[in-house]
N, C-alpha and C positions, 0 to 999 in steps of 0.2 A: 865416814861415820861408822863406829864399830856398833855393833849389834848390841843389845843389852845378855845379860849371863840369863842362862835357861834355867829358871827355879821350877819343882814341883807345881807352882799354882801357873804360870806361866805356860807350862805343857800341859797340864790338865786344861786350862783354854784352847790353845791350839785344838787339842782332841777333841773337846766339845764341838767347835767350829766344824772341824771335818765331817765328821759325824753329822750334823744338821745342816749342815748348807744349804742340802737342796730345798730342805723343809723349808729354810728362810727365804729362801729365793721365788718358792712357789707360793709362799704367804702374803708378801706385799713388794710392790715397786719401787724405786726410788727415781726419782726423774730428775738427773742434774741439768739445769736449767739456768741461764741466769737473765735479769732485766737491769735498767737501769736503776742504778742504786736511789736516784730522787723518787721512782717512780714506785721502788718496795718500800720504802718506808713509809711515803703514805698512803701503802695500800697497809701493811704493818699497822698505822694510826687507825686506819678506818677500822681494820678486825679488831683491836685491843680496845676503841672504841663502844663497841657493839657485840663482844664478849663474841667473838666469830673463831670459830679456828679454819684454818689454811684447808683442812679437809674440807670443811663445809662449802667453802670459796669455789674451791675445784668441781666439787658435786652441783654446786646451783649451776656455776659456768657450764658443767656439762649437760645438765638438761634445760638451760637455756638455748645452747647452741642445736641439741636435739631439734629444741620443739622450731628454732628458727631455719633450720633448713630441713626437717621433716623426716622420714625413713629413708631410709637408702634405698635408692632402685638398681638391681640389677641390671 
């Protein structure tokens, strides 16, 4: 597969990207992740359902599982 031809707007992305990396990378996560594809849609139904977003899903799940096994002991 050949490369695509490098235009002005094209390297000016690149450069952007370099330049901010780290910033992105220190801003948010991305967690590739996968499940069984029956099992995301309807969880997909349930949020689109109930106007939920994926965020939200993750945040309840994590202070559920907090409050279910409690502080960490050292």
């Amino acid at each position: 597969m050949q490369k695509k031809e490098n235009t002005p707007k094209r390297i000016a992305r690149r450069n952007y990207e370099a330049r901010h990396k780290e910033e992105r990378l220190e801003k948010s996560k991305v967690w590739g992740t996968s499940i069984d594809r029956a099992l995301a849609n309807e969880i997909d139904e349930f949020l689109e359902q109930h106007n939920i977003k994926k965020v939200e899903l993750i945040y309840a799940g994590y202070k559920a599982l907090q409050s279910q096994y409690g502080p960490k002991k050292e």
